[in-house]
C-alpha positions, 0 to 999 in steps of 0.5 A: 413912677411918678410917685416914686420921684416926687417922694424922692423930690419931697425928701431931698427937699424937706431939709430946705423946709426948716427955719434957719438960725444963725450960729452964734444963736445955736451957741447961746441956746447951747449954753442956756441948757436949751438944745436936746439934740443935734445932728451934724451933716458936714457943715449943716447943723440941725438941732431941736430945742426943748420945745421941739422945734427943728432949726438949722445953722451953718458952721464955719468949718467942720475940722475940729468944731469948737462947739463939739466940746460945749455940746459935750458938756452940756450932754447934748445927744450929737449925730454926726452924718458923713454924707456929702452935700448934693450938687445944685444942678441936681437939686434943680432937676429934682425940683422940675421933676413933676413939671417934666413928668406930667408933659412928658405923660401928657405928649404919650396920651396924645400920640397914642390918640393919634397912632390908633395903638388898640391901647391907647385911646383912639377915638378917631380911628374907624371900627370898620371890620376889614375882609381881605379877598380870601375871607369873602367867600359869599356870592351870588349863587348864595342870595335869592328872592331878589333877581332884579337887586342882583342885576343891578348890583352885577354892573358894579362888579364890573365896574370893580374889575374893569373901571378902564373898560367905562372910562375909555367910552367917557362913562362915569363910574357909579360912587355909590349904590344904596340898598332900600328895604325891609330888615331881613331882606338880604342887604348885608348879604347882597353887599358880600355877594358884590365883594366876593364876586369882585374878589375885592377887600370889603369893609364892613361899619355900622352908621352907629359907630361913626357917631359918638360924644366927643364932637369931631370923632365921627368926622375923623372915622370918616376919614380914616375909613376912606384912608383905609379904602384908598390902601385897600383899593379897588374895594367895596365899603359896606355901611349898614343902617346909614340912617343912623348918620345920614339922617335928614339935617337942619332939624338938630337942636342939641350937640350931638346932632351938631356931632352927627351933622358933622360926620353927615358933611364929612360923608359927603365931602369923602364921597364927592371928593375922591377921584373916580379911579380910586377903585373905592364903591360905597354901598349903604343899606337902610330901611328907613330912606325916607329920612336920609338926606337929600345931599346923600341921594343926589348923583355923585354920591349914591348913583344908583338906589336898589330896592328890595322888598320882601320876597314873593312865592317864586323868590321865597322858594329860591331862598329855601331852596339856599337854606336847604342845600346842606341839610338832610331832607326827606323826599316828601320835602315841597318848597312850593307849598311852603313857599305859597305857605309863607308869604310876608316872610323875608329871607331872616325869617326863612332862614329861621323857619328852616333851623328851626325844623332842624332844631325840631327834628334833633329834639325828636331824634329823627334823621331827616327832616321832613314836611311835618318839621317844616310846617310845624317850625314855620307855625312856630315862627307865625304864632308862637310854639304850641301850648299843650301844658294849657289846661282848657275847660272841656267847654272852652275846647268845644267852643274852639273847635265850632269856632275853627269848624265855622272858618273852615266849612265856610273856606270850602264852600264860598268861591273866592275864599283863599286856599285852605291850609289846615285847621288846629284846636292846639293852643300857640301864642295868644290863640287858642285855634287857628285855621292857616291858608295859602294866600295868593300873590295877586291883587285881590278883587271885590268879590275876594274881600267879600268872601273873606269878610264872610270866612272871618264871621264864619267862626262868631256865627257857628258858636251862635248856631251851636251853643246858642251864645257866643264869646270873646274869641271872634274879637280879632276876626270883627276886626279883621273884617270891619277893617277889611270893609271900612278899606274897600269903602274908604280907600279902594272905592268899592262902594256904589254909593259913595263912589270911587272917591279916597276918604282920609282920616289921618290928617296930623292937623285938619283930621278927618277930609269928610263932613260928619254926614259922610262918616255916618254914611260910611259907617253905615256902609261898613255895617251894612256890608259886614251884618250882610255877610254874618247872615250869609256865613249862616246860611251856609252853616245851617245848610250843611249841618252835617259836614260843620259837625263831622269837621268839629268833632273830627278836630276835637278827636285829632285836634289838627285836620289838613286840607284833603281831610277837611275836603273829605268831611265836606264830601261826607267820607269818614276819616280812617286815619288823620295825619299826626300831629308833631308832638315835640317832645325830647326823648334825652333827659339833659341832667344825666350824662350822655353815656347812660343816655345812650344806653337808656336809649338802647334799651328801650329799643330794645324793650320795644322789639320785646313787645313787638314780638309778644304782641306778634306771638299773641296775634298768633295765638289769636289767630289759632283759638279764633280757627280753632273756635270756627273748627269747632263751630262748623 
């Protein structure tokens, strides 16, 4: 459009661009034989000479011109134009059409910056995502493993609900609650719990969608988001990962800490500044709370802090216990030992672990999912999924098998080692074995990190004692077992000699907080406590001899051992039949179509009970030659 009216505008306007001349100069050049061509619009004369340049002159009248006859003789090209003069206030209008037209686009982009219209470009508005109460169907029976979180957060639905109930006794209604722990402890989900169980509309931001280049943007999502609440109110304002705007202030040096300053002060004055029976809660979330800001934390703003940490046996069981409720289960299924199986686990990693077996059990078209799934899903989870395509050297297959047999025999025999869960030569992720247990909970004593110590150079020792040399393999179990001692020395006191004193190393500026004798000394200790524990995992070897290598040979057969198994090689019993290891392997070939997949299918099972019956019929035909033979023996 704007295009279209200045071409318009420079075509009205051209005619105003060439020279004028007077008339009786036209006449003259007429007569010298100097002008080629003349155009005649109504009183306005526009002719060209013979050197192509355009002029123009006024006539004085248009009735019967007197030049028409000497622009004749002279054989002059005359057009005449019968089109009539456009008015001046026309001119005038076209001359401030671009004025006009760039105010008027400049007024439309500024409204629509202010209306919030999804096309225009409002920055200022909020991106919260609005849940009314029909659409928040989470509660609490859906969250587990944080009891006490639950408890706390059960007063602010009250408090939704029934805020007169407080105020008639001259309580003051919490503004804020912030959620502190790990990431994927189930603090998005403890918000939508709050909101569903209230039956209140939620708001759900990111600190990172306050925050952007444009300085006062921030500030004025701020606004807009609590403009929203007082609409919606009572409500619930979930800002997740507030960290990301509410971090500590003074410490900026360039404009977009200026920017997230900004929004930090239009934060806090929003939270403050609305009247208690507004009906607005704000939860936040973070795991970094070490960094918020103190103004953040102080009452009026985030009454109440809720810490959620990762969960224990009990609340681990529970959040399976969740994830389970819709999927086919076999009934050899025990959440307590995958509880005790999983600890460090938070709630996303054991939502993973579970659609993980769930994913294992479809690939191998099975109907339920069963123990193995799970066991298999959350060593995927742990270390990574199985490397069977890793072709490993026969003497590197033996070497992990001693190695993992020396972990294992040493677990059985020592008394406060932690309870064994299985042992595998399968290569996963990084590591070519592993042997898994089932921690305990409590705090562990001195006498338990002894024995660990000793189960980690059980694997370094039982190379030695079987090939005479050792690798690499043992360089995360040295680690973990020199870490282990320096920590009962250093920070536990658990050393006689240097006493229950904390030597520090991690000073950022003085360094160490102990003399060179005393890290000599400790460095001794340290030794001193690992090589005695290397020679004890010895002995232990070298006295059971038999039970070390019936285990190795036993998982260079079955590759994976479970704990009753390991306990009947300790014993001296002979395995019959070891449990299977789930061997994912898919049974669809994804490039053919589902049809013939399906028939393929039926084939073969099909072929299947072929086999089974002529692998019945030449029993039986085995069975009548071996009577018949005896027949004719006796």
């Amino acid at each position: 459009m704007a295009i279209i009216i200045l071409t318009l505008f420079a075509g009205v306007s051209q005619q105003e661009t060439t020279e004028s001349r007077t008339y009786s100069s036209f006449i003259k050049l007429v007569k010298n034989d100097k002008v080629l061509k003349v155009q005649v619009r109504n009183l306005t004369i526009q002719y060209e000479d013979k050197k192509n340049a355009v002029f123009t002159t006024t006539a004085p009248h248009s009735i019967n011109p007197p030049y028409l006859d000497l622009l004749i003789e002279k054989g002059v090209n005359v057009e005449f134009q019968a089109q009539e003069e456009w008015p001046e206030w026309f001119k005038i209008i076209l001359n401030l059409a671009p004025w006009i037209l760039f105010i008027g686009l400049w007024f439309y982009f500024i409204n629509k910056m202010q209306s919030g219209s999804p096309r225009g470009m409002s920055f200022g508005k909020s991106k919260a995502k609005a849940f009314t109460e029909s659409k928040v169907k989470t509660s609490f029976e859906d969250v587990a493993g944080c009891d006490e979180a639950k408890e706390e957060l059960s007063e602010i639905i009250e408090f939704l609900k029934y805020p007169k109930k407080f105020q008639k006794l001259g309580a003051r209604v919490p503004r804020g609650v912030l959620m502190m722990g790990p990431p994927g402890t189930g603090k998005t989900l403890l918000a939508r719990a709050v909101a569903g169980e209230a039956n209140v509309p939620f708001f759900h931001i990111s600190g990172s969608d306050f925050v952007e280049m444009f300085v006062g943007v921030g500030a004025s999502r701020v606004r807009d988001l609590f403009e929203q609440g007082r609409k919606s109110s009572p409500c619930l304002i979930f800002i997740d990962e507030i960290d990301a705007v509410g971090r500590q202030r003074g410490n900026g040096m360039s404009g977009g800490n200026d920017e997230r300053e900004q929004t930090l002060n239009q934060l806090l004055v929003e939270m403050d500044g609305f009247d208690g029976d507004t009906g607005i809660m704000v939860i936040a979330a973070t795991n970094r709370a070490d960094i918020l800001d103190k103004a953040l934390l102080r009452p009026g703003r985030f009454d109440r802090q809720v810490t959620i940490d990762l969960p224990d046996i009990k609340g681990r069981e529970g959040i399976l216990g969740v994830h389970i409720k819709n999927i086919p289960l076999d009934e050899s299924i025990d959440l307590k030992i995958l509880a005790k199986a999983t600890p460090g686990f938070s709630g996303a990693d054991l939502a993973n672990m579970v659609n993980e077996a769930a994913l294992l059990a479809a690939r191998v078209e099975d109907t339920v999912i069963s123990m193995r799934h799970l066991e298999e899903a959350r060593d995927k989870v742990m270390m990574g999924p199985e490397r069977r395509s890793k072709v490993m050297p026969e003497k590197e297959v033996q070497n992990t098998a001693y190695h993992e047999a020396g972990h294992a025999l040493i677990s059985l025999l020592v008394p406060n080692a932690m309870e064994i869960h299985k042992a595998t030569i399968i290569p996963r992720g990084r590591a070519l074995g592993m042997v898994s247990y089932l921690p305990k909970e409590e705090m562990k004593t001195k006498e338990e990190f002894i024995d660990d110590i000793c189960v980690s150079m059980g694997g370094r020792i039982a190379e030695e004692i079987k090939f005479g040399t050792y690798t690499a393999g043992a360089s995360s179990d040295i680690q973990h077992a020199t870490g282990v001692a320096k920590a009962m020395i250093t920070k536990w006191g658990m050393s006689e000699n240097l006493g229950t004193v904390l030597y520090t190393e991690n000073n950022e500026y003085w360094g160490k907080s102990y003399s060179e004798a005393t890290a000599r000394e400790i460095d001794e200790e340290v030794k001193q406590l690992v090589e005695t524990q290397l020679k004890r995992a010895k002995n232990l070897i070298e006295n059971n001899m038999t039970p070390f290598v019936a285990i190795a040979e036993a998982l260079l057969k079955y590759e994976t051992l479970t704990k009753d198994e390991l306990k009947q090689l300790l014993a001296g019993e002979e395995l019959v039949n070891a449990t299977k290891v789930l061997f994912i392997k898919p049974k669809i070939d994804l490039s053919k179509p589902p049809e013939q997949n399906d028939k393929e299918s039926d084939n073969d099972e099909k072929s299947d009970n072929d086999k089974e019956e002529v692998t019945q019929n030449t029993i039986n035909e085995n069975e009548k030659s071996s009577s018949s033979d005896d027949d004719k023996q006796s």
